[in-house]
C-alpha positions in Angstrom: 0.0 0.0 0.0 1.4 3.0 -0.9 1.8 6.2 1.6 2.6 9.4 0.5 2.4 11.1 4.2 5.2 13.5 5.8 5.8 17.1 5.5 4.7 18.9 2.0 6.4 21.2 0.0 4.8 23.8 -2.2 7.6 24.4 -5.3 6.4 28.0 -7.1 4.4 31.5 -6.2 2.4 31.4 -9.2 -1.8 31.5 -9.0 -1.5 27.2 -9.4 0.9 27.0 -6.3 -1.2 29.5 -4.7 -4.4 27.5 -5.2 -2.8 24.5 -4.4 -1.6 25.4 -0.7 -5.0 26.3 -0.2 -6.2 23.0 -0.9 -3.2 21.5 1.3 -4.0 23.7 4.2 -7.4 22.5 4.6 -6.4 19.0 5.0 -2.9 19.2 6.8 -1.4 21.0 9.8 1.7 22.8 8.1 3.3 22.8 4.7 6.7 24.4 3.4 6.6 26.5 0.1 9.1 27.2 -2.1 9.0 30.9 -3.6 12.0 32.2 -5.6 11.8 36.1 -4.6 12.3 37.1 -0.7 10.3 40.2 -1.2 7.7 38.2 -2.3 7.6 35.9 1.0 7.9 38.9 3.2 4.9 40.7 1.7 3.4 37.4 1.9 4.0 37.3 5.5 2.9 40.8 6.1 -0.1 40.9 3.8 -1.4 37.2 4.7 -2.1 36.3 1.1 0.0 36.2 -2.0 1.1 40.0 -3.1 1.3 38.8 -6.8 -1.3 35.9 -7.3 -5.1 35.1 -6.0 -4.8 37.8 -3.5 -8.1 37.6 -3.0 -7.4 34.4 -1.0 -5.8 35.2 3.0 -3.6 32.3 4.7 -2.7 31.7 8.5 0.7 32.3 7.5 2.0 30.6 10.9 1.3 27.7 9.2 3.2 27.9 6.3 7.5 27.6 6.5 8.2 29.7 3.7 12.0 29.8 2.2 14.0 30.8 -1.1 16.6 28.1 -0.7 15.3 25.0 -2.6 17.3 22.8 -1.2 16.4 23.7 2.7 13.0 22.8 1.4 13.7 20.0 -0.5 15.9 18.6 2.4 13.0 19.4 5.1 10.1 17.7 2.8 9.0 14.2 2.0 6.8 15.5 -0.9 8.1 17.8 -3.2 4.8 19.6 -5.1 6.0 20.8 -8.5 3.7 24.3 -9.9 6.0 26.1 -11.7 5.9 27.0 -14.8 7.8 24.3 -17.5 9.5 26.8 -19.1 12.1 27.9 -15.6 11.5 24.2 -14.0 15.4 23.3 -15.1 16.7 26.7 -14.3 15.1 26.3 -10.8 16.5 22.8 -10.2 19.8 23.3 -11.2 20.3 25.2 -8.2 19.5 21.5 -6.1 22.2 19.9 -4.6 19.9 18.3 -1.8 19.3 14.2 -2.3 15.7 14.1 -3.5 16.0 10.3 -5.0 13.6 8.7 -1.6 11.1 12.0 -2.3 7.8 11.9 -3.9 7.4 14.3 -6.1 3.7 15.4 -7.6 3.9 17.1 -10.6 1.0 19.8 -11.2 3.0 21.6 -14.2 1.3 22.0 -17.3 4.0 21.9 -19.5 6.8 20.1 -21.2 10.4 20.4 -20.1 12.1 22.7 -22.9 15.2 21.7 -24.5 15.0 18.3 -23.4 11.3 17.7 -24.6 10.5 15.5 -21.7 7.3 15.5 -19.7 7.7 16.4 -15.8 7.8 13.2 -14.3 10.4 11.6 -17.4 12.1 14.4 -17.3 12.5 14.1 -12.8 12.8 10.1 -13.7 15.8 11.0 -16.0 17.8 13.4 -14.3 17.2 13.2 -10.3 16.1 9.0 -10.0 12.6 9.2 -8.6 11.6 5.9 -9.2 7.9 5.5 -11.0 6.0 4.7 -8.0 7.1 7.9 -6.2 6.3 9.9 -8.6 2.4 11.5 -9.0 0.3 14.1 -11.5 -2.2 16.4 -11.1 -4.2 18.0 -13.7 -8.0 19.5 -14.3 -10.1 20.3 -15.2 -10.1 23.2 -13.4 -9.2 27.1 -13.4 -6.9 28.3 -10.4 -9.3 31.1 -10.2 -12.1 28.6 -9.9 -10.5 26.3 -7.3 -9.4 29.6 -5.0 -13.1 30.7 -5.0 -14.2 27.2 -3.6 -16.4 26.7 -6.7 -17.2 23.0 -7.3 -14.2 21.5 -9.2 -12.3 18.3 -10.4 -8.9 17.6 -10.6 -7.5 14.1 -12.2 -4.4 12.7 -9.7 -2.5 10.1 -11.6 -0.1 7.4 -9.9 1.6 4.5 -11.2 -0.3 2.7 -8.1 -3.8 3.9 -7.7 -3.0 3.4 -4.0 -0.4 6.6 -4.5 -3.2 8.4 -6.1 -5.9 7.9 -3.6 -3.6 8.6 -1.0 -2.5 12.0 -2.5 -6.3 13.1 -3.5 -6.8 12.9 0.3 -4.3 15.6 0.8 -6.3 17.8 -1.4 -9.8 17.0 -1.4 -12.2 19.1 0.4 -16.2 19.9 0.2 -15.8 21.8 -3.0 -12.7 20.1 -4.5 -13.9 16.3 -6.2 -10.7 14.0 -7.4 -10.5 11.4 -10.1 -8.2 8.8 -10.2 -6.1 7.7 -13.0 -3.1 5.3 -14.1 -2.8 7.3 -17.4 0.3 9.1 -15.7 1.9 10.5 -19.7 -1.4 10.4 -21.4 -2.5 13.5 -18.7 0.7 15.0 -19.0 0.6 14.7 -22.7 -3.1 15.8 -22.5 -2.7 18.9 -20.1 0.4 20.3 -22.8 -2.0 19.7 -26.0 -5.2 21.5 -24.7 -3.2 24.4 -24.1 -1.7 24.5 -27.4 -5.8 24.4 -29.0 -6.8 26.7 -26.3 -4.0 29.3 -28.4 -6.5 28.4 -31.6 -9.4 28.9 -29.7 -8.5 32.3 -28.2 -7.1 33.3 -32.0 -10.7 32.6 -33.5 -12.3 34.4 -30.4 -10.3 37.5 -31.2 -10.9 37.3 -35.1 -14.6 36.9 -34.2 -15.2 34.1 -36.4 -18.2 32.7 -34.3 -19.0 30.2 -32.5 -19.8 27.3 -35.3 -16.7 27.0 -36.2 -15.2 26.8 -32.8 -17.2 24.1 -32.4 -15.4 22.4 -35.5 -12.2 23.6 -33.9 -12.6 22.0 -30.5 -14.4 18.2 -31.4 -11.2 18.4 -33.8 -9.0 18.9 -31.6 -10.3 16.2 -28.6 -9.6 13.7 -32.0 -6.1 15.2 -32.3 -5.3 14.6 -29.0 -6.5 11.0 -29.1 -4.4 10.1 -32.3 -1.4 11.9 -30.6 -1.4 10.8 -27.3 -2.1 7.2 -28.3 0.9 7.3 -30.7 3.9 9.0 -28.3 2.2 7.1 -25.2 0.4 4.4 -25.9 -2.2 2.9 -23.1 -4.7 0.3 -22.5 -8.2 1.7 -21.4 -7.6 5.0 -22.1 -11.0 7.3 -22.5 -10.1 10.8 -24.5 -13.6 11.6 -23.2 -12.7 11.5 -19.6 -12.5 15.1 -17.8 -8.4 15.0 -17.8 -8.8 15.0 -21.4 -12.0 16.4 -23.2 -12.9 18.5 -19.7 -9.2 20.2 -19.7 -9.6 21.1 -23.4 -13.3 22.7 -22.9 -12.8 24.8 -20.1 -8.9 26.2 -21.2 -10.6 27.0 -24.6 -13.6 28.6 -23.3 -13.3 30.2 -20.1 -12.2 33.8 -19.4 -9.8 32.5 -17.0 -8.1 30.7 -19.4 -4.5 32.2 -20.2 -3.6 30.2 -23.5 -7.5 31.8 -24.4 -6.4 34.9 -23.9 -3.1 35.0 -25.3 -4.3 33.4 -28.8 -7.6 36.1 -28.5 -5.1 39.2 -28.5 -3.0 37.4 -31.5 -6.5 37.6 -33.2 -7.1 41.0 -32.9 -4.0 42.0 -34.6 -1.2 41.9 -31.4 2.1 40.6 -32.6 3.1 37.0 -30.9 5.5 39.5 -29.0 3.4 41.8 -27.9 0.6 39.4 -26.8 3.8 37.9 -25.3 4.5 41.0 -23.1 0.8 41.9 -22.0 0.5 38.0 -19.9 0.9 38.7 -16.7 1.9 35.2 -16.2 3.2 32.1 -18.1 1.1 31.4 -21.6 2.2 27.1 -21.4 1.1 27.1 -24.9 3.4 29.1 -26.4 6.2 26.6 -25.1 4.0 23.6 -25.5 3.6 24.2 -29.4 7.4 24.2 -30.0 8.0 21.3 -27.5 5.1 19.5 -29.6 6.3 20.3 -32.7 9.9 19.0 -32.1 8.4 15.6 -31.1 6.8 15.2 -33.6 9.1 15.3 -35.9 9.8 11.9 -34.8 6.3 10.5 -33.6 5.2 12.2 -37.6 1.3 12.1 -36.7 -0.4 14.4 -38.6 -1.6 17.1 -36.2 -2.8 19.7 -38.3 -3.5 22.2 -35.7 -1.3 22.1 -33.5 1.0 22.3 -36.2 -1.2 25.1 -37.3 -0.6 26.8 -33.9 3.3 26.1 -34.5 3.5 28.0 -37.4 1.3 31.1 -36.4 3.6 31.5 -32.9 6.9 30.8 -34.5 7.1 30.9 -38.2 5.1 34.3 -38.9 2.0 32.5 -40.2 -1.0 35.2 -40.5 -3.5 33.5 -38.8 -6.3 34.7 -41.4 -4.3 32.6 -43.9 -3.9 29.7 -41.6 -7.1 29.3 -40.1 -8.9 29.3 -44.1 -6.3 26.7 -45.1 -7.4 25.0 -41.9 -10.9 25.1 -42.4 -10.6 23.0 -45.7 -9.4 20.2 -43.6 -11.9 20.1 -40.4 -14.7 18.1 -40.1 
């Protein structure tokens, strides 16, 4: 039986990490968090909620070990609870020195590891040896924004050993927060990068006003894309592209208003430059990395993704997305 019990570490300040101590809070005493910026824990500390993120939401802060020294965290924790963003996750860990090989480590990132093109959990299999039944997921579908509010919400915990996942989902849970369990640990990873990347689409038609119909189109597309992707780079028996890790994460991250990739492909469809859409975020867009990262896998997996490549070439190749989106709509159905 699997136990995933000791002191928990929070690793990031974003509005994920932020949401996600919340959760922890509810069901355990204390919990250690991990924030690069000092000024940001001591306005923390002072303001009793996070100065840059959800600050809607207070904390008893006397129950929360803050630090800026990942390893004092990672030495002090038995479960290391990855939210930051995939992009800075290598340039955050280089700075580890601390033994982290008997840790668990729960990856809530959204993201693919740049450069190396790995998911989170390959990518903390590969180069820190945490063996595959330490090692845990969490995705949606849910908004931060959502989940902070204590509106009713889902998120999918994936373990090697449903044991590990049950165990972890009771760590989080609470009277607004439902979990689903899942073996599926790659396909949600997989899944979590690719709905981000449609989400970009999604936002671009928003802002180019093109209507609803054809967003329609775009979406029950892209839930197929997903299925013919995932299956190829990570194959698995049983697996449901319906479920809510899948088809739930891609509705509500290419409809909602608190959906970032939304947003960020909206402004590129009213006219902003992929750099200046770039520059207005306020936080990470994961599906402007996710499209390259997807892209450069592919090369080798060659599944014919035609909008995510489509995506790929409007972010990073200068594509105008009126041009792209009418060669595109040839080949929907």
């Amino acid at each position: 039986m699997a136990s995933i019990s000791g002191k928990i570490a929070v690793m990031g300040g974003g509005s994920w990490a932020t949401a996600l101590a919340k959760l922890l809070l509810m069901n355990n005493d204390r919990i250690l968090w991990y924030m690069r910026r000092d000024d940001r824990i001591a306005d923390f500390k002072r303001l009793s909620h996070n100065p840059a993120y959800l600050s809607d939401v207070r904390f008893d802060t006397d129950r929360i070990d803050f630090s800026s020294d990942i390893n004092e965290v990672c030495r002090e924790a038995d479960v290391l609870l990855l939210a930051l963003p995939s992009p800075y996750i290598k340039s955050h860990l280089a700075k580890l020195t601390a033994d982290i090989r008997t840790k668990y480590v729960v990856s809530a990132v959204k993201g693919i590891v740049p450069d190396e093109n790995l998911t989170v959990t390959e990518y903390m299999s590969r180069f820190y040896h945490i063996p595959a039944d330490h090692l845990v997921v969490v995705s949606g579908p849910c908004h931060a924004e959502e989940v902070a509010l204590d509106r009713l919400s889902y998120l999918t915990v994936g373990a090697a050993e449903t044991s590990l996942s049950e165990a972890f989902a009771k760590r989080i849970a609470s009277r607004a927060l439902k979990t689903i369990i899942s073996q599926d640990i790659h396909g949600i990873e997989y899944g979590g990068v690719l709905k981000n990347v449609y989400a970009i689409m999604a936002g671009i038609l928003h802002g180019m006003k093109n209507g609803d119909n054809f967003l329609a189109v775009l979406v029950s597309s892209s839930i197929r894309e997903m299925e013919r992707w995932v299956d190829a780079v990570a194959p698995a028996e049983g697996r449901n592209i319906c479920n809510s890790a899948y088809l739930g994460d891609l509705l509500v991250t290419s409809y909602s208003r608190f959906s970032r990739n939304h947003n960020f492909g909206s402004m590129i469809g009213k006219g902003y430059s992929v750099k200046a859409a770039m520059m207005e975020m306020e936080m990470v867009t994961e599906g402007y990395y996710g499209a390259k990262c997807i892209h450069e896998i592919n090369r080798k997996a060659n599944v014919h993704i035609p909008i995510a490549d489509a995506v790929y070439s409007i972010l990073y190749e200068g594509a105008k997305p009126a041009q792209v989106i009418a060669s595109l709509a040839d080949e929907l159905s």
